[in-house]
C-alpha positions as CSV (number, residue, x, y, z in Angstrom):
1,X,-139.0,22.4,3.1
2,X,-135.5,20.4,3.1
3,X,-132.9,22.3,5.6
4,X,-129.3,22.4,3.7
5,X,-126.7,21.6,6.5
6,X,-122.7,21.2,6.5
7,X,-122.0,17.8,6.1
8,X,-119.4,16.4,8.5
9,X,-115.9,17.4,6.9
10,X,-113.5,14.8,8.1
11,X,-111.9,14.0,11.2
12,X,-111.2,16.6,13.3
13,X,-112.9,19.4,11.3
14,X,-115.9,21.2,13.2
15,X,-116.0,24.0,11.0
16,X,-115.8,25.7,7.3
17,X,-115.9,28.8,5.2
18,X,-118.6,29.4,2.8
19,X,-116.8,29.7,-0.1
20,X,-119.1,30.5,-2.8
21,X,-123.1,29.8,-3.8
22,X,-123.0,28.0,-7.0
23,X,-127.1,28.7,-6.9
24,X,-128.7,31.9,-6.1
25,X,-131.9,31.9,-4.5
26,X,-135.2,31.0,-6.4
27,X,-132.9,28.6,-8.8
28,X,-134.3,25.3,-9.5
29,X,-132.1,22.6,-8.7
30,X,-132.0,18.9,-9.6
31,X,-131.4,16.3,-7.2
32,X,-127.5,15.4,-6.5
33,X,-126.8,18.8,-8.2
34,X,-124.3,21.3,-6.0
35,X,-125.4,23.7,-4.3
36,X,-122.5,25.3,-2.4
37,X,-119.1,25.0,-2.0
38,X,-117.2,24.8,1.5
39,X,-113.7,25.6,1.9
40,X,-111.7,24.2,5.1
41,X,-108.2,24.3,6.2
42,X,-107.6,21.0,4.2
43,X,-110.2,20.5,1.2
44,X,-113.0,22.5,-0.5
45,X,-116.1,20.4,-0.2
46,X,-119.5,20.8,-2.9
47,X,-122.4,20.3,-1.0
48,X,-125.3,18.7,-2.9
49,X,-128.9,19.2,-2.9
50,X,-130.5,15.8,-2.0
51,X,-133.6,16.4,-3.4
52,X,-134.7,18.5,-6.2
53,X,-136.7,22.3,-5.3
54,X,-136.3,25.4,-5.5
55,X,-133.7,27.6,-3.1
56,X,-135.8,29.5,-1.6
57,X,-133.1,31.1,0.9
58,X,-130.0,31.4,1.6
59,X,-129.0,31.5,5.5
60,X,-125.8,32.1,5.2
61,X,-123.4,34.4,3.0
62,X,-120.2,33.6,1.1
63,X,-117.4,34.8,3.5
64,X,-119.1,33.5,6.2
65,X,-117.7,31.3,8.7
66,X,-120.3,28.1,9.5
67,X,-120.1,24.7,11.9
68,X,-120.3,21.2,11.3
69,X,-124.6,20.4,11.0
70,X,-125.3,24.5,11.0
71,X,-128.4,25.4,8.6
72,X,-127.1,27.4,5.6
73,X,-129.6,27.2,3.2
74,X,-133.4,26.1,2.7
75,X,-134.8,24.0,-0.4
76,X,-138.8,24.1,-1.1
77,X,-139.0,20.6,-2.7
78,X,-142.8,21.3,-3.4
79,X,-141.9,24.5,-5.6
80,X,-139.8,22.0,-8.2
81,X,-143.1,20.6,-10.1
82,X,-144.2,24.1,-10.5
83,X,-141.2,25.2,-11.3
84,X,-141.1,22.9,-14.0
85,X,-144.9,22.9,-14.9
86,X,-144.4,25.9,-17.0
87,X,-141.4,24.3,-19.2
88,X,-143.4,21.7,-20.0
89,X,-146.7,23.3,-20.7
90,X,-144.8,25.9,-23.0
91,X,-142.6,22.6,-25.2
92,X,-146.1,21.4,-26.4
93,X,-147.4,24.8,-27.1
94,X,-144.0,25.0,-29.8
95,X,-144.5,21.8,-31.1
96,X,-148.2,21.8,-31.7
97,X,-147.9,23.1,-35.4
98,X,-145.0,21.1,-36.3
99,X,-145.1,18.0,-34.8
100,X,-143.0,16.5,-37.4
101,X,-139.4,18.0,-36.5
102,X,-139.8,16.1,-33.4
103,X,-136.7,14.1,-33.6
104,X,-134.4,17.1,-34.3
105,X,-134.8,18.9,-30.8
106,X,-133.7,15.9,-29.3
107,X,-129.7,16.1,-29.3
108,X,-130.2,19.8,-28.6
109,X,-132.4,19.0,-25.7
110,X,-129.8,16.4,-24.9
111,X,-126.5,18.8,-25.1
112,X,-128.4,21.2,-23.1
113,X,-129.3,18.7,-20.5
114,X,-125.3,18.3,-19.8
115,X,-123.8,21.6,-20.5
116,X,-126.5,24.0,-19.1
117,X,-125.6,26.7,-16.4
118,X,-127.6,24.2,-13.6
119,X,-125.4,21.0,-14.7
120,X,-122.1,22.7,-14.2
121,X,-120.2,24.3,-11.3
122,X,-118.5,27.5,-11.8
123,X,-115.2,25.9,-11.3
124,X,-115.6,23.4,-13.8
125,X,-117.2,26.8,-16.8
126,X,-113.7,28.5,-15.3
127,X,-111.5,24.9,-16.5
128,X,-113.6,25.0,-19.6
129,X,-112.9,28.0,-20.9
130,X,-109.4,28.2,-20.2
131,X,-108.9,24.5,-22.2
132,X,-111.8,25.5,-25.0
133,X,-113.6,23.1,-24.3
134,X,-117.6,22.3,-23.9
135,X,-118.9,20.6,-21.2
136,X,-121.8,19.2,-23.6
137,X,-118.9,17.5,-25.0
138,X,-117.5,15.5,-21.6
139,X,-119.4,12.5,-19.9
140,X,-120.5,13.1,-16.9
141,X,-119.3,11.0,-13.8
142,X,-122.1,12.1,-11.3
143,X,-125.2,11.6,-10.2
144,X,-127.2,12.8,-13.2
145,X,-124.5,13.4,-15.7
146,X,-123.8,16.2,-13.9
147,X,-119.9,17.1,-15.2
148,X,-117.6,17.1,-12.4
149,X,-114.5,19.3,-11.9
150,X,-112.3,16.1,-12.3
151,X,-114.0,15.2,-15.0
152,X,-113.4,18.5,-17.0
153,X,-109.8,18.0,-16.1
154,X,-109.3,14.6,-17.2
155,X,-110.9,15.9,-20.4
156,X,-108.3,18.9,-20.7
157,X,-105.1,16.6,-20.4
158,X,-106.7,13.5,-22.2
159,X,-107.4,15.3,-25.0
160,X,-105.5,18.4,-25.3
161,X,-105.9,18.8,-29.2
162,X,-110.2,18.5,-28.5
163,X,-110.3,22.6,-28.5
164,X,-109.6,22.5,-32.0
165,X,-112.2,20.3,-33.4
166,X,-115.2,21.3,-34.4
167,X,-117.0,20.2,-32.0
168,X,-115.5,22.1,-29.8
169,X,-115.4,25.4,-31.1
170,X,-119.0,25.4,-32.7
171,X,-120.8,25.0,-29.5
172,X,-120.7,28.8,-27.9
173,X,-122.8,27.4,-24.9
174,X,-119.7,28.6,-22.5
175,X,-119.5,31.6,-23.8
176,X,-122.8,33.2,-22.0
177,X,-121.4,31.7,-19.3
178,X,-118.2,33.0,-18.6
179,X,-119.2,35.9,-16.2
180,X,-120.2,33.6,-13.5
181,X,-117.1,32.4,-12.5
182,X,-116.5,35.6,-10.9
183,X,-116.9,35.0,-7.7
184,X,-113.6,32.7,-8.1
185,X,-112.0,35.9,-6.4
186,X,-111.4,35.5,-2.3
187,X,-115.2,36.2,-1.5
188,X,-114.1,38.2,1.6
189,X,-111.7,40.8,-0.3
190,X,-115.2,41.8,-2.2
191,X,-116.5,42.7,0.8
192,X,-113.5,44.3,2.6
193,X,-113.7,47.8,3.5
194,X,-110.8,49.9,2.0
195,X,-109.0,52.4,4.6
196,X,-110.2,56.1,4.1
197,X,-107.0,57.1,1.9
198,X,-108.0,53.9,-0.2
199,X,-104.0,52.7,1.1
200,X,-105.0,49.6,3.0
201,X,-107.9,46.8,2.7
202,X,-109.2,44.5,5.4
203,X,-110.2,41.0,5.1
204,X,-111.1,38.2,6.7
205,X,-108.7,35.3,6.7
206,X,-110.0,32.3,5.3
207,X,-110.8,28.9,7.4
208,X,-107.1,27.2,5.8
209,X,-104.8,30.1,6.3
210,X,-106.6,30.9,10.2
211,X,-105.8,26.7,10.6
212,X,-102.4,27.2,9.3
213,X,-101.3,30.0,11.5
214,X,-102.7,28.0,14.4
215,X,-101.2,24.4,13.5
216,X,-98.0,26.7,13.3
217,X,-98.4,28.0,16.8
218,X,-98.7,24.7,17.6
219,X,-96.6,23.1,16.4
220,X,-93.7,25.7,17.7
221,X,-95.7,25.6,21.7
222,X,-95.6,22.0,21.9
223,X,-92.1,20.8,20.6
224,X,-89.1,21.2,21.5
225,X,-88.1,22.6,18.0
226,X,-84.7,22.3,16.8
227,X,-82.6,22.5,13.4
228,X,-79.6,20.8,12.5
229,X,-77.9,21.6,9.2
230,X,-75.6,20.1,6.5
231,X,-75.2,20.5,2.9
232,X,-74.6,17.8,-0.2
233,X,-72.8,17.6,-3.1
234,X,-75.6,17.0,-6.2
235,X,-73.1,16.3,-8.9
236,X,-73.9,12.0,-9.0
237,X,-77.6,12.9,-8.9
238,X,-77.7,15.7,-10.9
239,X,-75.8,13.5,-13.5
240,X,-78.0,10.5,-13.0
241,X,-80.5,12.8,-13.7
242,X,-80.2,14.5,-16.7
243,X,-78.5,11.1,-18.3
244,X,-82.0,9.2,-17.4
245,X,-84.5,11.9,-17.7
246,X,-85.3,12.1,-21.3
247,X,-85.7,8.2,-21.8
248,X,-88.0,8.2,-18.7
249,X,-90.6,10.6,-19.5
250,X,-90.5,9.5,-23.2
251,X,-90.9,5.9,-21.8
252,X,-92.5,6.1,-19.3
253,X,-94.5,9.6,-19.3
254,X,-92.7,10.8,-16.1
255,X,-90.9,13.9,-15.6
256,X,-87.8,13.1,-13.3
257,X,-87.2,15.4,-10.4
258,X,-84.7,15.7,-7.3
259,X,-88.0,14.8,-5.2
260,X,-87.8,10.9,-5.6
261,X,-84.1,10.7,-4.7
262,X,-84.7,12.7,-1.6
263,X,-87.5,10.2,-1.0
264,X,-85.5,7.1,-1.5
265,X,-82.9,8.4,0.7
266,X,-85.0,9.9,4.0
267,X,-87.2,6.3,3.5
268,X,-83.4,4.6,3.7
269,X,-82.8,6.8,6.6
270,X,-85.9,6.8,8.5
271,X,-85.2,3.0,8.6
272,X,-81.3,3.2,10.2
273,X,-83.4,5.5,12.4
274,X,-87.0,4.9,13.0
275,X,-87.0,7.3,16.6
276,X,-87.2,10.2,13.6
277,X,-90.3,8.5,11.7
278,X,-92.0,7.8,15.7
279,X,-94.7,9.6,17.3
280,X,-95.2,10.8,20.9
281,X,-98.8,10.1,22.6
282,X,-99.4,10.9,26.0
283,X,-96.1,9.1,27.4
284,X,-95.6,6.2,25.1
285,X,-93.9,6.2,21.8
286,X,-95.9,5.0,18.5
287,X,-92.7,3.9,16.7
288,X,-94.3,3.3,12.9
289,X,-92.7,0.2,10.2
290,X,-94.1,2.5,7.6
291,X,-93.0,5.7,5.6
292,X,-96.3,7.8,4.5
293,X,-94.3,10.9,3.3
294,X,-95.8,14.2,3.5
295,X,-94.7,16.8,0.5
296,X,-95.7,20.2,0.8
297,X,-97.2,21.9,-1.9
298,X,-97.6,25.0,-2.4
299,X,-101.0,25.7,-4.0
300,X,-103.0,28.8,-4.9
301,X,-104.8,28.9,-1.5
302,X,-102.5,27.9,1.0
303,X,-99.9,25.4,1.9
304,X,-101.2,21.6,2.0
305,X,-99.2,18.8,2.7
306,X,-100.5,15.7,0.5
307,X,-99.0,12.3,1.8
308,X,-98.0,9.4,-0.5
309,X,-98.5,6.4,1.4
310,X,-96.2,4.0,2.0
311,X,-93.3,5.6,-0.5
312,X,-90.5,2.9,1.4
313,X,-91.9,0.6,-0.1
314,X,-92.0,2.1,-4.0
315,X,-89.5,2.7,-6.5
316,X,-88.4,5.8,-7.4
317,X,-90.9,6.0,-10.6
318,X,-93.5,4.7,-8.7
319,X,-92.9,7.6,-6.2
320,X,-92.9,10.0,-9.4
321,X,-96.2,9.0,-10.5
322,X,-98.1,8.9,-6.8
323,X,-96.6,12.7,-6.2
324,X,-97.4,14.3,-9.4
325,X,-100.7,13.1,-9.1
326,X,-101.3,14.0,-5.8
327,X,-99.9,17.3,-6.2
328,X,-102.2,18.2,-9.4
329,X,-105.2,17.2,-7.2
330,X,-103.3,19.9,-4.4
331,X,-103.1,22.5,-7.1
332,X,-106.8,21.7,-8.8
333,X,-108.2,21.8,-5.1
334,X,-109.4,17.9,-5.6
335,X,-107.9,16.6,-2.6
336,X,-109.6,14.2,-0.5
337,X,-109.0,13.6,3.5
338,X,-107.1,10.4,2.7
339,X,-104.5,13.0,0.5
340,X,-104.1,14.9,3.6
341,X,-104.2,12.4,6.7
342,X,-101.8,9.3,8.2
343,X,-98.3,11.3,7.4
344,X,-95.6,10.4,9.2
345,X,-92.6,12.5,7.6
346,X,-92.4,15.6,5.6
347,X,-90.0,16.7,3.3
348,X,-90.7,20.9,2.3
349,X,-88.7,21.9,-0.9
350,X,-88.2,25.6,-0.6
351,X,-85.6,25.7,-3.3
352,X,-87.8,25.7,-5.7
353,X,-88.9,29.6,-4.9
354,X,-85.1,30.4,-4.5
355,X,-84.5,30.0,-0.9
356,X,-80.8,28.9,-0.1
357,X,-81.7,28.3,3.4
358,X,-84.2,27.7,6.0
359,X,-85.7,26.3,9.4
360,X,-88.5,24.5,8.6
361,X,-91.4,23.6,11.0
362,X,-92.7,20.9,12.5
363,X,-95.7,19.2,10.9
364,X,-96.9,18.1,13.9
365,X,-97.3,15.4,15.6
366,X,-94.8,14.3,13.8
367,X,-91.3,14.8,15.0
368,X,-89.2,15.5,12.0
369,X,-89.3,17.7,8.7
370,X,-86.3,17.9,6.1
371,X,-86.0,20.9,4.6
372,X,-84.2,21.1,0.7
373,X,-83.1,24.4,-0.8
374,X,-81.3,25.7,-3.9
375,X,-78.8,24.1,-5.6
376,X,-76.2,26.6,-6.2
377,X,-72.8,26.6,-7.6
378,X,-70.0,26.9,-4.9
379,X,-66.5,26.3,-4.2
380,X,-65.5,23.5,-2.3
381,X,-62.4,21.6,-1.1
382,X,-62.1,18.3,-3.1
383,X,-59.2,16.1,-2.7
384,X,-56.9,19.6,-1.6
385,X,-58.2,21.2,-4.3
386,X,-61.2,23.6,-5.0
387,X,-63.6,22.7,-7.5
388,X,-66.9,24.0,-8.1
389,X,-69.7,22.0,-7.3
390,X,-73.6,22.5,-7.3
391,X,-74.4,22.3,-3.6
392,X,-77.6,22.0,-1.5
393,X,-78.1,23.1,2.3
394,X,-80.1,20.4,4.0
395,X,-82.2,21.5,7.3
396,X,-83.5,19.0,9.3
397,X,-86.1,20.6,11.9
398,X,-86.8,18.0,14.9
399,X,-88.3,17.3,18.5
400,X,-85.9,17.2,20.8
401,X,-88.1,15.9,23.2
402,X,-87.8,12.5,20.9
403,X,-85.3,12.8,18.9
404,X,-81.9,13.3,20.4
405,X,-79.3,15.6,18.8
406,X,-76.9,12.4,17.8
407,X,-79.8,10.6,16.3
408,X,-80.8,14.0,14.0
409,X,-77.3,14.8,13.0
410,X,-76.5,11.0,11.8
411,X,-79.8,10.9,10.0
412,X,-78.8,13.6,7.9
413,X,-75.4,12.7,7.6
414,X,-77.3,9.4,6.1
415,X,-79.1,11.1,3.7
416,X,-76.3,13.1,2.6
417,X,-74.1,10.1,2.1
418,X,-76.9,8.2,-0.6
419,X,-77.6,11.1,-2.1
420,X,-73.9,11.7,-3.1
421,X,-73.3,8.3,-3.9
422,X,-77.1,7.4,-5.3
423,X,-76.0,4.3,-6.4
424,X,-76.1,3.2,-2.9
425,X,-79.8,3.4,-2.5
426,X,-80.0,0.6,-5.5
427,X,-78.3,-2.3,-3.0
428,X,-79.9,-1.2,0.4
């Protein structure tokens, strides 16, 4: 018998949520092939079965809440050859009277090798039917062949025209399939007991949103949270943007956003004033020569903050590409603890859900989040006169324990400055 345990998670993390069996107990499984997938305040993790067997039980439930080296499943690795004893005593048995068609079975045997139920994971039968595509059809990057959940994405955006070919849409292996992705629904609503008049349902919050709310907490106990306030003019960038932004993405494949100029400018800033990119430990100051800048993103399970490393020291395209890939690995749930560790600034866009203005928080440690908002038409005074402009409210929410008022006012002034005159940030 082989014990399934939780694999260490990552720094820091002691404990997951079960978030769904991809096996059910008495499947056979091949070695390397998943068995389970974790879900904990930063990543979802597939746990694989290190030897082949059969699951012979399940300890633990989906829903359920587990530790770091807990039991939660049991494999009988002796079960797997007689598991397996009867498929192979029953493919003679068919192929005794016609030995001759052989060779035929073979790419059959071969498709449904890669693109049986036990190869892939429910996630990656979800991503197939949505694109229409087959998973017999995609290499395989892990152990075995087995298709991978990246790998089924990489085949949807590579190839977006591959759901019309016939290869494609001959093969109905995903359609028997296509119930088992079911449990993609929050496991613990399932099980949630609806109140007697059927008005209200309980459920158990899930290991990211119970982290959240307590990063949160902490974050607003031990700072001394303040927000300062200004707001921007976005006619330069706005024009520099929609001059530049169809050459760039047909030249260069990259859709052009505010994000990168916001970038360019807080790295800018957080240089004139490095106390706002510091860190306090005990009673010294860690006062970092780098910019890894955190972006909040809001995916379908909860708010993660992937970090692009070093972005100081990129240019603004280069910026482009590192965010919207690490934000598609956010949104596909592919991030790995290097995505989600070493920030040391955040910038949180809530304009982009309509929000005009805000207080962000603190992504602690750190000691400084800038907070963007909705550009929206307004009257200003220009030159004595009033003009309409498209304006954005800047919040920057800080620790005053570090960071004095002065310091957080002129860092926004900063970025307020280069963003109105972007042409700035070409010759700093």
């Amino acid at each position: 018998m082989i014990s399934i345990k939780v694999p260490p998670l990552g720094e820091s993390i002691v404990e997951a949520t079960i978030a769904r069996w991809l096996k059910k107990e008495g499947d056979v499984v091949a070695q390397n092939e998943s068995l389970v997938e974790l879900e904990t305040d930063k990543i979802t993790v597939e746990v694989p079965a290190f030897k082949a067997g059969v699951l012979t039980k399940q300890a633990k439930k989906e829903g359920d809440v587990v530790q770091v080296g807990e039991e939660i499943g049991v494999i009988d690795e002796s079960a797997s050859v007689g598991a397996s004893a009867p498929a192979a005593a029953s493919a003679p048995a068919v192929g005794a009277p016609a030995p001759a068609p052989t060779p035929a079975p073979a790419p059959a045997a071969a498709a449904a090798t890669v693109g049986a139920p036990a190869k892939t994971s429910p996630a990656v039968r979800r991503i197939a039917a949505d694109a229409g595509i087959d998973p017999a059809q995609v290499a395989g990057s892990a152990a075995g062949g087995r298709v991978t959940k990246g790998d089924m994405l990489a085949a949807a955006s590579a190839a977006p025209a591959a759901s019309a070919s016939p290869s494609a849409t001959k093969a109905p292996a995903p359609v028997p399939r296509a119930p088992s992705p079911a449990p993609a629904s929050s496991p613990p609503a399932s099980s949630a007991p609806a109140s007697q008049n059927g008005r209200e349902t309980r459920e158990r919050m899930t290991t990211r949103r119970r982290r959240i709310a307590e990063h949160l907490l902490e974050s607003q106990h031990a700072t001394a949270h303040l927000t300062t306030f200004n707001e921007v003019d976005m006619s330069a960038v706005s024009a520099v943007r929609d001059r530049l932004r169809e050459r760039i993405e047909k030249e260069h494949g990259v859709k052009l956003t505010y994000m990168p100029f916001f970038a360019k400018a807080a790295s800018l800033a957080l240089k004139a004033y490095p106390t706002v990119n510091a860190q306090i430990d005990g009673d010294s100051v860690v006062y970092k020569h780098y910019v890894n800048l955190g972006i909040a993103v809001a995916a379908d399970n909860g708010l993660v903050v992937p970090v692009v490393k070093d972005a100081d020291r990129m240019s603004m395209l280069d910026f482009s590409r590192a965010l919207t890939a690490v934000a598609k690995r956010a949104r596909d749930g592919a991030l790995t603890m290097d995505d989600l560790t070493g920030g040391s600034f955040t910038i949180t866009n809530g304009g982009v859900f309509g929000s005009l203005v805000s207080t962000p928080i603190l992504n602690y440690p750190q000691v400084a989040i800038l907070g963007l908002h909705k550009i929206q038409d307004r009257p200003v005074a220009i030159a004595g006169k009033v003009e309409i402009r498209p304006m954005m409210y800047l919040a920057l929410s800080y620790d005053h324990r570090l960071v004095d008022g002065q310091q957080a006012v002129l860092f926004l002034v900063r970025i307020k400055e280069l963003i109105e005159d972007p042409a700035a940030m070409l010759v700093e």
